[in-house]
C-alpha positions in Angstrom: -137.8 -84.3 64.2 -140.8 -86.5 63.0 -140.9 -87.8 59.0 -143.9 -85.7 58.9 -142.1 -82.4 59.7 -139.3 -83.6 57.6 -141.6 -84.0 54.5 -142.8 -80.7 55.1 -139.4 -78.9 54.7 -139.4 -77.4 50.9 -136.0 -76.6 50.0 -133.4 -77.1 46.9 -132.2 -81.0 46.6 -128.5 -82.1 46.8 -127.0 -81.9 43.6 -123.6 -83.9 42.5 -121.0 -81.8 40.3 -121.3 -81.3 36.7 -118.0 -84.0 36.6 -119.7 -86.6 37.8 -121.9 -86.7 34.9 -119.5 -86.4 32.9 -118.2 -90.0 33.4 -120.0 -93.5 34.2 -119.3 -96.0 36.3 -115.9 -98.1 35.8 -116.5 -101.2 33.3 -115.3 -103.8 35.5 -116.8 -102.3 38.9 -120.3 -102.7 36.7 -119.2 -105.8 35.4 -117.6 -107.8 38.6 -120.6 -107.0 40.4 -122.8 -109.1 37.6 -120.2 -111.5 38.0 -120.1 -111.8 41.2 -124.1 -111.8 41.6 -123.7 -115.1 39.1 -121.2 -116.9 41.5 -123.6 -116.3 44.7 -126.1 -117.8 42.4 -124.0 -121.2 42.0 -123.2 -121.0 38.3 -119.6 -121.0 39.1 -118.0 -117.9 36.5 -114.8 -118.9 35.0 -113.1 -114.9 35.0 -110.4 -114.2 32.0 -111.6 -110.8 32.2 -109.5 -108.0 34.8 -105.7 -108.3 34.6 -105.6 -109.3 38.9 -102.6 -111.4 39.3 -103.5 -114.5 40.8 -100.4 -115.5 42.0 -98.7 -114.1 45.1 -95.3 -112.0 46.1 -91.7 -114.0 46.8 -92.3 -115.2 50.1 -89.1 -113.0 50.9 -91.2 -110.3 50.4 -94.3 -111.4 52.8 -91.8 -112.4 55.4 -90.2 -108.7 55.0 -93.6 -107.5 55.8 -94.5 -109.3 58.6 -91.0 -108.5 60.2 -91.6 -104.8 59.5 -95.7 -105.1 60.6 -94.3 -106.7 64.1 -92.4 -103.3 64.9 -94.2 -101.2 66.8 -91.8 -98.1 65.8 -93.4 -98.6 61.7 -97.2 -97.6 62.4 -97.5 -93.8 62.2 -97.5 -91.2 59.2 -94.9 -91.4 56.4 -93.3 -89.1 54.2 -95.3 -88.1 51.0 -92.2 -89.2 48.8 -92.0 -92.4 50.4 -89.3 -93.5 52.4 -85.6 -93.7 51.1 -85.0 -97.0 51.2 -88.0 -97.6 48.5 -87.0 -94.6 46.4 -83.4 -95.8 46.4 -84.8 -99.6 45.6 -86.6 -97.9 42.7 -83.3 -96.6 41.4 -81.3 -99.7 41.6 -84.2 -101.8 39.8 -84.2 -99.0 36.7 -80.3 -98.9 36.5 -80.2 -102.3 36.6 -82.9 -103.4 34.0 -83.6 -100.1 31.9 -79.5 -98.7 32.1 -81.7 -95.5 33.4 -79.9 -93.8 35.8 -81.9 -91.7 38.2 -81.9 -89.5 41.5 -83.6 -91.3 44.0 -84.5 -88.0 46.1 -85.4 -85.8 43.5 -86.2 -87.8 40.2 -88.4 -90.5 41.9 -92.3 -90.1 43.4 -93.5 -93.3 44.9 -97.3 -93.3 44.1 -100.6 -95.6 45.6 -100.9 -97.4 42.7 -100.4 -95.9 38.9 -104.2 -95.5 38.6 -103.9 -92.6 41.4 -100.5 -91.6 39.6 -103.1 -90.6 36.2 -104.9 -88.3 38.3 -101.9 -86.4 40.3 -100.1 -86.0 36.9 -103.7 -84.6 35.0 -104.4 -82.3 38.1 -100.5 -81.1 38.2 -100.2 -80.5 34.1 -103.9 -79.6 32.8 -106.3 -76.9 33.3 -109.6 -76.9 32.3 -109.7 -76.3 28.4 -106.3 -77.9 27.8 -106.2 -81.1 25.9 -104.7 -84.3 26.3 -104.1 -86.6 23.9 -105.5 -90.9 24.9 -104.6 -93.4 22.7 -107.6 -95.5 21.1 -108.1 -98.0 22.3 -106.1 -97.4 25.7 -106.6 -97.7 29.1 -110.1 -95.9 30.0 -108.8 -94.2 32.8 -106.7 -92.1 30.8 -110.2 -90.8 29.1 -112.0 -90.6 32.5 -109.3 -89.0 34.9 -109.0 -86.5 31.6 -113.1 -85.6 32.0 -112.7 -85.1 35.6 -110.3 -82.5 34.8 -112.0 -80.7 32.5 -109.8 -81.2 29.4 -110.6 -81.8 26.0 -109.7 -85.7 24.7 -108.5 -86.0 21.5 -107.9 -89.7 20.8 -105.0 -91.0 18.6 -105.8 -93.8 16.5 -103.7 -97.2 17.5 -104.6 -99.6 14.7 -103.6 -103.0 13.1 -102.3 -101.8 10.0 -99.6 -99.6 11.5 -98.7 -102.4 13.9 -100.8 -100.4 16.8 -98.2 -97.3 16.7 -99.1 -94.0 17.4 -99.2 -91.9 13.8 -96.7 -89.0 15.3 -96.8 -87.5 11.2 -100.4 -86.9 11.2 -100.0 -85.7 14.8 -97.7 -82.9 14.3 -100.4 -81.5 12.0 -103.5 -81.0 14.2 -104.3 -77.5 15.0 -104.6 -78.4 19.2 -101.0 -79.6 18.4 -99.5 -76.4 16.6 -101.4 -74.1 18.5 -99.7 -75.4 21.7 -102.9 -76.3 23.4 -102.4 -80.0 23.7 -100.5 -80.9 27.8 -100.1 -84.6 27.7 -99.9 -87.5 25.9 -100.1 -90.7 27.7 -98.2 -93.5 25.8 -98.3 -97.0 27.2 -96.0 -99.8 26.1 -95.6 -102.9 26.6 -98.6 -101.6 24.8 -102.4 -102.7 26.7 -104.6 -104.1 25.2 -103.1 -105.0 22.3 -100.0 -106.3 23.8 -97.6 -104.6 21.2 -93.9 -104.6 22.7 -92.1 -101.0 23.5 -89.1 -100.8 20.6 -86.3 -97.9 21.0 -87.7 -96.3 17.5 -91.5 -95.6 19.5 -89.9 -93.7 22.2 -87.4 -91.5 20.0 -89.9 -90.5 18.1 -92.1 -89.6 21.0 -89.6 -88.0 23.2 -88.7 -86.0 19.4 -92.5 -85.0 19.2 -92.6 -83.6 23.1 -89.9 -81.4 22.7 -91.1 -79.9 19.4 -94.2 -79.4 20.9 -94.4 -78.8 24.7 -96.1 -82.1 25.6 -95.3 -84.1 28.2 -95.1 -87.6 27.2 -96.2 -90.1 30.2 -95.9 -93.7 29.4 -97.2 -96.1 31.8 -94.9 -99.1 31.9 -96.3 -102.0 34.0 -96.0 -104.5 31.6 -92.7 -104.5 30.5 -91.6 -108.1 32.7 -94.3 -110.1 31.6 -93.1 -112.6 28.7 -90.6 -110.8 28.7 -88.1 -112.9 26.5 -85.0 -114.3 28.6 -81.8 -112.0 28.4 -83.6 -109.4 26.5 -83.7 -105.9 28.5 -86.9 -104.1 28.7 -87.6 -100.5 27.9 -88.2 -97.2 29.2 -88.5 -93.7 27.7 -86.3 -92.5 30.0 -83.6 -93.9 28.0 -83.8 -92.0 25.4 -81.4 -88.7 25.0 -83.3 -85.8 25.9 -86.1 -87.9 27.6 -86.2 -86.4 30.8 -86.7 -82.6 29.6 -90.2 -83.8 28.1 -91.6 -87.3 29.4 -92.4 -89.0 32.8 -92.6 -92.7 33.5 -94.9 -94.5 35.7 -93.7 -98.3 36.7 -95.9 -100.3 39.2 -95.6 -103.9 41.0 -98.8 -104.6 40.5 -97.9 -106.8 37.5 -94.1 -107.7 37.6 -94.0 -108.5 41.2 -97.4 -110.0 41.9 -98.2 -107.5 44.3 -101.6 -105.7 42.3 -103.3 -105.2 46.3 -100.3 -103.8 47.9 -100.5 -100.7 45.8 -97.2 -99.5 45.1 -96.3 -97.7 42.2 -93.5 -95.1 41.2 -93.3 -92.2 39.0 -89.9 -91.3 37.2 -89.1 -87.6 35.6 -87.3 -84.8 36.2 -86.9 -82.9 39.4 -89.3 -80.2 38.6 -92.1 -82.3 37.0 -92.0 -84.2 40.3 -91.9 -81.6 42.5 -95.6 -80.3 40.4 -97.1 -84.0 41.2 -96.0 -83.8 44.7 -97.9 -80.5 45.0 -100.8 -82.6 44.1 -100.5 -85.5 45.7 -99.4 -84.1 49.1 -102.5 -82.6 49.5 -104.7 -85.7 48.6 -102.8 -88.8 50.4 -100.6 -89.4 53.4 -97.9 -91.8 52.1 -97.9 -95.7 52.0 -98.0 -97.9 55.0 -94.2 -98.0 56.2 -93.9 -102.3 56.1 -95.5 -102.3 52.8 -92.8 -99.8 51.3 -90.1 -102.1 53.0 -91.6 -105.1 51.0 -91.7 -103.3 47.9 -87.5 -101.8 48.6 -87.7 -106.3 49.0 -89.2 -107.2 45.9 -87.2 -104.8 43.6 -83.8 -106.4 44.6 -85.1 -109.9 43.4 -83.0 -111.7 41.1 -83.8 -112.7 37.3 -85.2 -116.3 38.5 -88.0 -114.3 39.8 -89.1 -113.1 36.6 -87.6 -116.4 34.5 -89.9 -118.4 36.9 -92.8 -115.9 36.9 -93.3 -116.0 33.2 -92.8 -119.8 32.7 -96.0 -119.8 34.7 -97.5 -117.2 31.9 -96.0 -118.8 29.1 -97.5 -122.0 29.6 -101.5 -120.2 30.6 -100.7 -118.6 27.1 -100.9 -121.6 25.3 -104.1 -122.6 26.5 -105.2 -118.3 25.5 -104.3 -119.3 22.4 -106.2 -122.2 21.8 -109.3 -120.3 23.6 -108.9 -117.6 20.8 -108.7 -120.1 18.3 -111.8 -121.7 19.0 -113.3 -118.8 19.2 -112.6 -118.1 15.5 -110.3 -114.8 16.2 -107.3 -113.5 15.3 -104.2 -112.6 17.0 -100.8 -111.6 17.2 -98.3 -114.1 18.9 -95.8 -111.4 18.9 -98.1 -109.6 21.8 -96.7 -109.6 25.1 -97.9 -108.9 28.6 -100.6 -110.2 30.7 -103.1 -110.3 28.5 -104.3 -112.1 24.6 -106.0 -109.7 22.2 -108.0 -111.2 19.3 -109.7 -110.0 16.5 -113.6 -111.2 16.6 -115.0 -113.2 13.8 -117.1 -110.7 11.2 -120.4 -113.1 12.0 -120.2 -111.5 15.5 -122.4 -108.5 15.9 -120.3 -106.9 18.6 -117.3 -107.5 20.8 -120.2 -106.6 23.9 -122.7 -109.3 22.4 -120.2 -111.6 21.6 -118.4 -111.2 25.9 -122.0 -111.4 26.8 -123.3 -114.1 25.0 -120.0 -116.3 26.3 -120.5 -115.4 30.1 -124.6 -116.1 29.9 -124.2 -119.6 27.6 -121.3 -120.8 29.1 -119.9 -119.3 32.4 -116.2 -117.8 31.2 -116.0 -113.8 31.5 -114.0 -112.3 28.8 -113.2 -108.4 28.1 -115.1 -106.5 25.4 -112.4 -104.8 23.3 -115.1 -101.8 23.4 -114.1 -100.4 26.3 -111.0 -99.3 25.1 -112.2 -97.1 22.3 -113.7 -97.3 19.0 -111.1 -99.0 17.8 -111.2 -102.5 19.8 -115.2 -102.7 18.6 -113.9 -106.0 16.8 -111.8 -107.3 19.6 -111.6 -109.4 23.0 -109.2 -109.9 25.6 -108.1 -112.5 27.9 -106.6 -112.3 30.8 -104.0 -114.7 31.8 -104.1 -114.1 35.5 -106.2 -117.6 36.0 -104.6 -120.8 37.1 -104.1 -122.8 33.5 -106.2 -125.3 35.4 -109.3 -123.0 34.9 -108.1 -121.9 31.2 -108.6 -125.2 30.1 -112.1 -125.5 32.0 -113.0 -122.5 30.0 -111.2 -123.7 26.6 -113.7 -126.8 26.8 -116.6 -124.6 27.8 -116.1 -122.6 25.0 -115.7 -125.4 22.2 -118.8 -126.0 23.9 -119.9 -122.8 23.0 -118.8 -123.2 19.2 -120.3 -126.8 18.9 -123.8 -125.5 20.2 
């Protein structure tokens, strides 16, 4: 058909769905682009922005995937719940570090990564109508994955003053909340972005709020290795008495294990709540790649040096996070933990955007604008520590650059 026939045609245009207006394009997609547009340019963008780890797996863990990757026999389709020997890896690492004991054919979902586990859980628990509760500021896919489904967000304030801890008083008295209309609530410590640790207390009071309420609690727990002090256990919600009949708990690799590309992620509940994700997610993916699960089963038998080692490597790129806050003129805990520093912007600043901006276009170093976590990290940035400490200090003297100018 000629383009002059083609122009001719009159009929309706091709329309996207109402959801898709609904959310915007990802921060960092936007933002990595920009960034990336300056590097082919030559200006050489020091990034302290996305939480990528820059460091890579045990070399145990490579080598098992090679081994595996070599076998002809480990190339086709796998099971949608992942293959035992991961699931029964997963178990072994949480009754080992969390004293959370767990089935590992009925109480554990391996998932592609804990950004695809948001949307299974959101498509198995909420219709359109229901509404979900997203901590501010929080993760934004919480917010996003929640729009796509239809539900109503109500966002719970995290702030300074109550040491960025959900207010589960003031909860228990909204009307979404006593008229049973409120599905999930997505909790998330080791907390990001603030970096506030998990404590026992959080996590009764949640799991005590579910119940009472018919909400299932989710917290997302990748962070719960990093600077993590020596001999001290981290925590899940799982632990807690009662947990299981009202909260889930995503875990990932990404972070703990250096392994953010290899996409493997788990998802730990009861046997019913996982059989409603599995609905879900058996109709959207086809299961991991079989060597890559074999890796993971690797990585989640490591020893404590791995971690010990990891985060003397985080502690030390910490330091230098410090000292870039400090020059910058903000504010921050030094009890956060995690892979990230969150600081409280100087009051001169108009904006945590102008101020993120105004340090990539002067001087070359990309840091997060606390905005896009919610209205409540307006005043606030973040750095990443997943750049060599090399490069931190590059970026510490361009930004005492930036505060001599």
């Amino acid at each position: 058909m000629s383009n002059a026939k083609i122009s001719n045609i009159k009929g309706r245009a091709v329309t996207p769905a109402e959801r898709v207006g609904n959310v915007k394009e990802y921060y960092f997609s936007r933002k990595l682009r920009e960034v990336a547009e300056m590097n082919a340019r030559g200006l050489d963008v020091i990034s302290l922005g996305i939480g990528g780890p820059d460091l890579p797996p045990s070399q145990e863990v490579i080598a098992t995937l090679c081994d595996a990757a070599n076998d002809p026999r480990n190339h086709s389709y796998q099971s949608y719940t992942g293959i035992p020997e991961l699931r029964e890896a997963f178990a072994r690492w949480y009754a080992r570090w969390y004293g959370v004991e767990l089935n590992p054919s009925t109480e554990i979902l391996p998932l592609i990564g804990s950004k695809e586990g948001i949307m299974h859980i959101t498509m198995a628990l909420v219709n359109p109508g229901d509404c979900v509760l997203v901590p501010d500021p929080g993760y934004p896919t919480y917010t996003s994955v929640s729009r796509l489904a239809g539900a109503e967000i109500i966002k719970y304030n995290l702030l300074p003053e109550r040491g960025w801890m959900p207010d589960f008083d003031l909860l228990d008295t909204l009307p979404e909340v006593k008229e049973g209309r409120v599905k999930v609530m997505w909790l998330n410590y080791p907390n990001m972005p603030t970096g506030t640790p998990a404590t026992r207390e959080l996590f009764e009071r949640a799991v005590r709020f579910g119940r009472e309420h018919g909400v299932l609690i989710v917290n997302d727990n990748p962070y719960s290795f990093i600077l993590k002090p020596s001999g001290v256990r981290p925590l899940s919600i799982l632990e807690v008495e009662g947990a299981k009949e009202t909260a889930m708990e995503m875990n990932s690799l990404s972070k703990s294990h250096n392994m953010a590309g290899w996409r493997v992620a788990m998802l730990a509940g009861n046997p019913e709540f996982i059989s409603w994700v599995l609905r879900v997610k058996s109709n959207i993916d086809s299961g991991q790649f079989r060597p890559v699960m074999l890796a993971a089963a690797r990585a989640l038998d490591l020893g404590e040096e791995w971690y010990e080692e990891l985060n003397a490597v985080y502690t030390d790129r910490r330091k230098v996070a410090e000292e870039i806050m400090q020059a910058l003129g903000c504010e921050f805990d030094p009890a956060q933990r995690g892979l990230f520093l969150w600081g409280r912007i100087p009051e001169a600043e108009e904006s945590s955007e102008a101020m993120a901006d105004r340090i990539l276009y002067d001087k070359r170093v990309f840091v997060t604008p606390g905005f896009i976590f919610g209205r409540n990290g307006e005043r606030y940035i973040r750095i990443s520590l997943c750049a060599t400490e090399e490069n931190l200090r590059r970026a510490l003297d361009r930004i005492k650059e930036v505060k001599n100018d």
